[in-house]
MARZAVEX-770484 format. One record per residue: residue in three letters; x, y, z of N, C-alpha, C, O in turn. Coordinates in steps of 0.05 Angstrom, whole numbers, plus 5000, padded with zeros to 4 digits. Layout:
# residues N
ALAXYZXYZXYZXYZ ...
//
This chain:
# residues 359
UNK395617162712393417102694394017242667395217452668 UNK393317152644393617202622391617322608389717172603 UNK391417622598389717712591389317932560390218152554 UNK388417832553387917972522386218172515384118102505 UNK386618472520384518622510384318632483386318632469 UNK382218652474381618722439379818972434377618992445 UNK380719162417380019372411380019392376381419262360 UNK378419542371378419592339380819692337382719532335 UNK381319982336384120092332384920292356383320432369 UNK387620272360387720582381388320862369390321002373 UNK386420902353385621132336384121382372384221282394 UNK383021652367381521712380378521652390376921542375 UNK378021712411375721572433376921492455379221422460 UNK373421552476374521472502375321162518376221112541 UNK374420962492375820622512378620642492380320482499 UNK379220762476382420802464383820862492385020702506 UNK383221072496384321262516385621052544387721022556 UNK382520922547382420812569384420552565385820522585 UNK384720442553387520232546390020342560391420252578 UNK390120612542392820742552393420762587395720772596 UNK391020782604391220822622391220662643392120722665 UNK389620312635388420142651390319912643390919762662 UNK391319872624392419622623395619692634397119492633 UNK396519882642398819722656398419772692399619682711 UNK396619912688395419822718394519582725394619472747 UNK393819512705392619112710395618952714396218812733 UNK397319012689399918952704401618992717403818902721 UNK400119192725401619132752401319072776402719112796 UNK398318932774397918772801398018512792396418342798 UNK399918482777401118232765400017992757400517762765 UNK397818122734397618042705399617992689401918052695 UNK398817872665400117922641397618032620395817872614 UNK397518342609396418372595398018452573400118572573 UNK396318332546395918432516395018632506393518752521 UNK395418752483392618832466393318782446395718782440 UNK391218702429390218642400388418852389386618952402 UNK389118932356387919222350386319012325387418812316 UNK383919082318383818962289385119202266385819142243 UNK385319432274387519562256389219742260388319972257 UNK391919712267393519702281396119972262398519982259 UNK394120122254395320302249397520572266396820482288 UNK398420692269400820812288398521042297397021172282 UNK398721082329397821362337398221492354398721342373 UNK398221732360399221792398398421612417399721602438 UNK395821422412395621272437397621052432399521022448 UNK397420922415399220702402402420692414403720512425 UNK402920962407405921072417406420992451408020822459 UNK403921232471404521302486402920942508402220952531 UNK402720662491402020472502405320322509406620302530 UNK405820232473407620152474410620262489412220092497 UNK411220592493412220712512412020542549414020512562 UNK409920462557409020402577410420142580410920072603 UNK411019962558411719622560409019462551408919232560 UNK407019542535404419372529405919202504407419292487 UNK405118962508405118942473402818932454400618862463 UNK403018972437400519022422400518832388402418832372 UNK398218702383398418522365396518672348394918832357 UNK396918592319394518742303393318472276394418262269 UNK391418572268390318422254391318512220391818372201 UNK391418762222392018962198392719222197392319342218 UNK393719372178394919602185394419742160395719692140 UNK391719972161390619982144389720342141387720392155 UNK391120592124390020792131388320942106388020862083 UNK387421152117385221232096382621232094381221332112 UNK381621122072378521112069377420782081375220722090 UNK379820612076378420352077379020302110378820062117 UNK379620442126380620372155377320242169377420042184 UNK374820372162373620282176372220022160371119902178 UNK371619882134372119772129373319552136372019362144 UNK375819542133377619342144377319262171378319052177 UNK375719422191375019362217372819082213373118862224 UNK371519142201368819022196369918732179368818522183 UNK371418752167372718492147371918282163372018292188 UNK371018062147369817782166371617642160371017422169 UNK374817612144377317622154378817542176380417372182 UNK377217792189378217822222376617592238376717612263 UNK375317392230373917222250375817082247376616992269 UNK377316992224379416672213381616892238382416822260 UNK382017112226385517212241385817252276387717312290 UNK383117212283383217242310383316942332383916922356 UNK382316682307383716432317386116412332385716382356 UNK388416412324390516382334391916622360394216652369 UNK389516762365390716912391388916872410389617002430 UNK386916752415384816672431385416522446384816562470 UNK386916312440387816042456390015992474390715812489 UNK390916252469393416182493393416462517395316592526 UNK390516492522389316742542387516562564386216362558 UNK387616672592385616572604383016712604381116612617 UNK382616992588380317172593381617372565383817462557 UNK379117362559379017522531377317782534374917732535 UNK377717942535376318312536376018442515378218532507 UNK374418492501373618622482372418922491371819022513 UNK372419012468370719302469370719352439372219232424 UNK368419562430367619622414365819402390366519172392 UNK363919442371361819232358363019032352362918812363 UNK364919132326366118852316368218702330369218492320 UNK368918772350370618592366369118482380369618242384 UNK366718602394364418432416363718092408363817872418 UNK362418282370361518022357363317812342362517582339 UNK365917892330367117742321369617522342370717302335 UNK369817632359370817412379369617192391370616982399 UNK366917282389366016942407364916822372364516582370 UNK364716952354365016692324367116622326367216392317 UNK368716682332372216652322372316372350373016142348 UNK371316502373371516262388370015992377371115782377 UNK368216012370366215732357368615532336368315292328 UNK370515672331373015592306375415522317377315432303 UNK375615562345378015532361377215322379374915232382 UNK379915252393379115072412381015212441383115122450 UNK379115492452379815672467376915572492374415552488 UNK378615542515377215602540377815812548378815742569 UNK378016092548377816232559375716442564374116492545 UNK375516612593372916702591372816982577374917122578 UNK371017052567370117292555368417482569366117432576 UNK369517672572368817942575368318152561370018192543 UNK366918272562365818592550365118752555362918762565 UNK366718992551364719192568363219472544364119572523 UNK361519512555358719632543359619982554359720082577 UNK360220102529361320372529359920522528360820742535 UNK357920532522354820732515352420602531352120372540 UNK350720832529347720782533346520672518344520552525 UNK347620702480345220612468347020622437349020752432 UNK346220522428346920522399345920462371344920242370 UNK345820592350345620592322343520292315341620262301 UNK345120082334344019782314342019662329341519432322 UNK340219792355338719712371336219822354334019722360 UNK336220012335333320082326333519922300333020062280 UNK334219682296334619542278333319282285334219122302 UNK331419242273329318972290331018762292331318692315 UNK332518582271333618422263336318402286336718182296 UNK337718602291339818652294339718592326341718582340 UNK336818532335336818372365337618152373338618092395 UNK337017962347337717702362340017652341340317412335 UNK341317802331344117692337346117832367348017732379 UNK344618072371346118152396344918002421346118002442 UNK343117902418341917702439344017442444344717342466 UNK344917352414346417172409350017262418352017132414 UNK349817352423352917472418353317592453355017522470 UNK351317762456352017812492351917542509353217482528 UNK350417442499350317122518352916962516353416822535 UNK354516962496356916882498358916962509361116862503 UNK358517202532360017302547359417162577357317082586 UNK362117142591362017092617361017352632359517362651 UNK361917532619360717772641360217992622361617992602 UNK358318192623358418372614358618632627356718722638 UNK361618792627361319062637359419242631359619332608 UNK357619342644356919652640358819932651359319932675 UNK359720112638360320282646359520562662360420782668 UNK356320362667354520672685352720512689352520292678 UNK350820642714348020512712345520472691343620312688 UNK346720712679343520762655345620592639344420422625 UNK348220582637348820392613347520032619346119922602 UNK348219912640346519712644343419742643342019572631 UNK342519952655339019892651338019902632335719802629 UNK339520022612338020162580338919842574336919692571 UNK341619712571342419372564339319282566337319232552 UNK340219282594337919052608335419022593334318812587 UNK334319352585331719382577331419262555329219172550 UNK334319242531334519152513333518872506331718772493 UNK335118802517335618572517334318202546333917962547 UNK334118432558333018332594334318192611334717942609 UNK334718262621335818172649337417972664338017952687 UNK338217722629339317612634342117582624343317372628 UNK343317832611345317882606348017842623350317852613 UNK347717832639349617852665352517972666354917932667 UNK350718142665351618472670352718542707352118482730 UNK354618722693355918762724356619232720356919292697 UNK356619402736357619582738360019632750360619602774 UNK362119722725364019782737365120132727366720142708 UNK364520322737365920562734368520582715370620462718 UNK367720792690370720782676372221062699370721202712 UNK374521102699376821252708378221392701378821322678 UNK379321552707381721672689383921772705383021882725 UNK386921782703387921812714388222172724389422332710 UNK387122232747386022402761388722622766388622862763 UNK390622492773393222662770395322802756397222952762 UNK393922642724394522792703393123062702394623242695 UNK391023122708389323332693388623482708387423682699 UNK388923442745388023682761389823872762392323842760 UNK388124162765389624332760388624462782387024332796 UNK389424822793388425002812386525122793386825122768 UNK384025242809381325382802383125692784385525742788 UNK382125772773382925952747382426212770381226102789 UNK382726452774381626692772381426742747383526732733 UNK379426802738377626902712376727232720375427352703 UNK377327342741375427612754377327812741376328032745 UNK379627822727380328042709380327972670381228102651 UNK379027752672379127652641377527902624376328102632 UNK378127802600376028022581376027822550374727892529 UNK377527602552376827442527377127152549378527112569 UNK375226982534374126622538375026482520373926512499 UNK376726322520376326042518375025822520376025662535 UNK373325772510370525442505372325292497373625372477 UNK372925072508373524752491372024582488370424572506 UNK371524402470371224202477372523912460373423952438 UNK372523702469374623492464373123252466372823152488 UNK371523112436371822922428371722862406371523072392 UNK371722592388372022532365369422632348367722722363 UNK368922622322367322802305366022692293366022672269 UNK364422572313362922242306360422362307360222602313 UNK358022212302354622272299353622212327351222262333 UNK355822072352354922092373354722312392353322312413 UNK356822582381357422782391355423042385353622972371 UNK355423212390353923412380354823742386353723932396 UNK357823692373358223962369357124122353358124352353 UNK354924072334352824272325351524562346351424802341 UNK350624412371349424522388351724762400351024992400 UNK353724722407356024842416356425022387355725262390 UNK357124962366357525182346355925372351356625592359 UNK353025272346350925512345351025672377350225902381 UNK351625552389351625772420353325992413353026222422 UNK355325932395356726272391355426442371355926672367 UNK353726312360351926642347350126752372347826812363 UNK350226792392349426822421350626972441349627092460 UNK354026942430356126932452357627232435357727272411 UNK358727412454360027612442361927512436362727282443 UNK363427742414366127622396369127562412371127482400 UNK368727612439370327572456370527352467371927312487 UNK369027142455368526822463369726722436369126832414 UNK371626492440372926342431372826032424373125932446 UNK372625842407371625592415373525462407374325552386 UNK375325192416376925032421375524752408373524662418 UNK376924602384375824312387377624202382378924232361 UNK378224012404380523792398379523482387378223332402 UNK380023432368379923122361379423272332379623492322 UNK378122852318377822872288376122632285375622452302 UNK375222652260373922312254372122472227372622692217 UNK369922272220368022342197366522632188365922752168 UNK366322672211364022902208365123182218363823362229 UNK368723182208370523472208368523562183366423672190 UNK368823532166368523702137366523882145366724122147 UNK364123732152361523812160361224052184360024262187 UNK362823932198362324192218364524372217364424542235 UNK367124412197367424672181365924762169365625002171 UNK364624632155362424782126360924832153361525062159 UNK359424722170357224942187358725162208357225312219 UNK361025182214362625412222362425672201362325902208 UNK362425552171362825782157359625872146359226102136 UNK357825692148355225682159353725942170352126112161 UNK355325852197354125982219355826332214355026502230 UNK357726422197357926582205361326602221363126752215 UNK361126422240364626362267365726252263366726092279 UNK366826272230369826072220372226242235374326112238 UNK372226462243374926682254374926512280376926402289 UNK373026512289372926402320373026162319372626122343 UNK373125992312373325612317375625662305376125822286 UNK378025422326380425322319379425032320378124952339 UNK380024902302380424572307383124472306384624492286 UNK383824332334386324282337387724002328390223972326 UNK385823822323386723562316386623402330385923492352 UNK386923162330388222972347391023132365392923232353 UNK390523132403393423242407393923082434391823002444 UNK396323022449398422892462397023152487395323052502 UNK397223322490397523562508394923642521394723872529 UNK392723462524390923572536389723672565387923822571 UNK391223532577392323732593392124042598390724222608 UNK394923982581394324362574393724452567393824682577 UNK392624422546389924512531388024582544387124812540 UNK387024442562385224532583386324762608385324952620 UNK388024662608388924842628389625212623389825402638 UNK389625152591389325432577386725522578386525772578 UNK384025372580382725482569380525582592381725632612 UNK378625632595376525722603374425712623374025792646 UNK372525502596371125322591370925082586371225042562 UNK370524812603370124612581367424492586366324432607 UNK366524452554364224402543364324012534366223912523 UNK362323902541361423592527359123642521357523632540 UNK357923722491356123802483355023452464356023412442 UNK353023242475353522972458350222862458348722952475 UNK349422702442346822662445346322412454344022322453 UNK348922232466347822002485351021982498352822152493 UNK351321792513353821782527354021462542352321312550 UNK356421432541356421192568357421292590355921382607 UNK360421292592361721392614362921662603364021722625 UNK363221742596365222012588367822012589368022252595 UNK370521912588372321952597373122272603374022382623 UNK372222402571373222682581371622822590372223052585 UNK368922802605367822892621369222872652369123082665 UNK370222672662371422682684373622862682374123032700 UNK375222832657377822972652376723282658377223392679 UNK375123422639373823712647373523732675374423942684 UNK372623582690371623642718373723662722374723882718 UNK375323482729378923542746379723742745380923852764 UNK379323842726381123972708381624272713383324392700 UNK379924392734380324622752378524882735379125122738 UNK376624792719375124902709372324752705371824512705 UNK370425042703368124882709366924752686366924902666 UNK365624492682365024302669361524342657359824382673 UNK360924322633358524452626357124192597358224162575 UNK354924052605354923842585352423792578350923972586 UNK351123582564349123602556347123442574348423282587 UNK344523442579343523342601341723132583339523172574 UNK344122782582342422652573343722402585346022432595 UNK342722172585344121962597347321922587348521982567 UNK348021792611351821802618352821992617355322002613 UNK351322202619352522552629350522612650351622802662 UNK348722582660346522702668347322602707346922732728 UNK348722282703348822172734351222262743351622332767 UNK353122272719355622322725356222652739357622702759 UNK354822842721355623182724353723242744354523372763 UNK350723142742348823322753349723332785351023152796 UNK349023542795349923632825352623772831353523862852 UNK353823782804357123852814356524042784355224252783 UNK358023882758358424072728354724192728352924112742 UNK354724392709352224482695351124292669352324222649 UNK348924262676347124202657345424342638344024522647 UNK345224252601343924422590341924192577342523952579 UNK339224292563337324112547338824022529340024212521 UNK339523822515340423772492338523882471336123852470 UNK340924072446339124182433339924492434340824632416 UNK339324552459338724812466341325012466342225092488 UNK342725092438343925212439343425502455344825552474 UNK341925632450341625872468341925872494343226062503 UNK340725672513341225612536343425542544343825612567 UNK346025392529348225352530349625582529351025642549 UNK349625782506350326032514350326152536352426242546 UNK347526172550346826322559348626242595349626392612 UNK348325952595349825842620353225992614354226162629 UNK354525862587357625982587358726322600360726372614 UNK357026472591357026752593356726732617358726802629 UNK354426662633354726682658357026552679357926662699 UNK357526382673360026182696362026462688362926572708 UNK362926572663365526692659365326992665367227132672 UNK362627082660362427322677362227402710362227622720 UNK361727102724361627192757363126992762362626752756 UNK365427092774366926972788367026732814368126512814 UNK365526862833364326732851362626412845363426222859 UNK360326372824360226222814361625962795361125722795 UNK363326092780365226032770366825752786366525512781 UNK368325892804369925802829368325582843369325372851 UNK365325682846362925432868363725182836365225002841 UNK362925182815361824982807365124742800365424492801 UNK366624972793370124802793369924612820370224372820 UNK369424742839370024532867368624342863369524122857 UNK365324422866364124142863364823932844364923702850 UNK365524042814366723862793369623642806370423412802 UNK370523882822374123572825372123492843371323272836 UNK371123572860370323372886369323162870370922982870 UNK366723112852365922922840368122762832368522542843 UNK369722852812371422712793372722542812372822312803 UNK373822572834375922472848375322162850376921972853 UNK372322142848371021912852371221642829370421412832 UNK372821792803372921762787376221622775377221572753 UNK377121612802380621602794381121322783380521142798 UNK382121282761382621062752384720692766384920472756 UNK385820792790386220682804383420492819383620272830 UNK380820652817379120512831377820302806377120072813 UNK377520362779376820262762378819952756377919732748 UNK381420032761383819862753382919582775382219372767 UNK383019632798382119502829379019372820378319162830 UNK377819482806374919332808375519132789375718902798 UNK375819162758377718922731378518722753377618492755 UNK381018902773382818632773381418362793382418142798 UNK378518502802377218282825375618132808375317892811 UNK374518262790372218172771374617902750373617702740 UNK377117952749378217732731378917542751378717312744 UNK379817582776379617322791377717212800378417012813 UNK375017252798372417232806372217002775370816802774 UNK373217072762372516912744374216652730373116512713 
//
């Protein structure tokens, strides 16, 4: 079967990620998968796809200020004609690929079915009155729509209702990258906090900054990734006071070890779908600590710690504790892989590949 994922760019984020990991598992239960970027600029995921044998098609190759921009270009409805038509199932992720593929289909003369899957609980253009019935218009032109969690379909559903036809399928991650052995921490005297995602308005490393005016100077904080809202949360590092203490590492290849250096890992975010690097933290032989709001809340609660979103003090107040008692420490790591395991991207790869012959 012939299959085309479409993604904005493989810039950072967790359905980037998830490309790198799922599509040559699809081929290799012998597919033929694609990907198509609408901007197809060079990146560690990019690298470490094409590394794998993917091929990857782009619309444009565009860096800087106009990258997101150029995402959005209505452009991309004419340039996405001529790759539609020779796929039996078209997969999208992210807004403007959701919506600009089935226009682009209305211009083609493409039978193939369309798929989407729904990465969040909620987003930016749903408190936008208008902005319903074109998503009313646009989800209906899908053969199926993935949810990546339960609250990510029900919050859909609620949206929109119930006739979306919507399916749950668990995102994954590859589980054997990132497990590691439980830390002894019982002779430590300095911490490591990470946390690892892009520096988007969906995240809320605000809350995590301010927990270290809380935390003695022997706590450390770790942020890996990049996107819009770096500047901003340097200027509130130097803010707060903990520019000595925050490293920002960048975009990095090694996370892994990164984690495996560190401590703590923290997903401090004010909505969620699936988390990729929430599963990754759990694996990851350290205990997992996030914010308690939908697509973190089904995933962590009972295994990682939960905090109020918001509540920097309380987030403090949890870190200090997991790294000062050992014993606890060690209980909440186990429960975290036990969860995660559930999470291995082999089971995610296996559910795609039934859902595309189903269709």
């Amino acid at each position: 079967m012939k299959i085309l994922h479409v993604i904005t760019t493989l810039d950072t984020g967790g359905a980037e990620h998830l490309m790198v990991d799922l599509l040559p598992l699809l081929n290799d239960k012998g597919h033929h998968v694609d990907l198509l970027l609408f901007n197809g600029v060079m990146t560690p995921f990019r690298q470490e796809l094409e590394a794998k044998g993917v091929t990857i098609y782009q619309l444009s190759n565009v860096t800087g200020n106009k990258k997101h921009t150029e995402v959005y270009n209505p452009l991309n409805i004419i340039r996405l004609r001529q790759y539609l038509k020779d796929y039996d199932i078209i997969h999208t992720h992210n807004t403007a690929c959701q919506l600009y593929v089935p226009l682009a289909g209305l211009l083609s003369k493409t039978h193939a079915k369309l798929v989407t899957t729904e990465h969040n609980t909620t987003n930016r253009r749903r408190s936008i009155r208008w902005m319903y019935h074109l998503d009313k218009w646009m989800y209906r032109k899908y053969d199926k729509v993935v949810c990546i969690a339960k609250s990510t379909r029900d919050n859909l559903e609620e949206y929109l209702g119930s006739d979306c036809n919507c399916c749950v399928i668990y995102n994954g991650v590859n589980t054997k990258r990132f497990i590691r052995p439980i830390k002894d921490i019982s002779k430590q005297s300095n911490y490591v906090i990470t946390m690892i995602a892009a520096f988007r308005p969906q995240k809320d490393h605000d809350t995590l900054m301010k927990a270290f005016i809380h935390l003695p100077s022997n706590y450390r904080l770790q942020l890996v990734g990049d996107g819009e809202r770096e500047p901003q949360l340097k200027a509130l590092c130097r803010d707060l006071g903990i520019e000595s203490r925050v490293d920002f590492l960048g975009m990095r290849t090694d996370v892994p070890d990164i984690m495996n250096d560190s401590d703590v890992i923290v997903l401090s975010s004010h909505w969620e779908g699936l988390s990729l690097s929430s599963i990754e933290g759990m694996i990851s032989g350290r205990p997992f600590i996030a914010s308690d709001v939908d697509g973190l809340r089904d995933i962590v609660g009972g295994a990682g710690v939960l905090f109020p979103q918001g509540d920097d003090k309380c987030l403090a107040d949890i870190i200090q504790h997991l790294c000062e008692n050992p014993d606890e420490y060690s209980r909440v790591v186990k429960a975290c892989q036990q969860r995660a395991m559930d999470y291995d991207i082999s089971v995610m790869a296996e559910a795609y590949h039934k859902l595309y012959l189903s269709l």
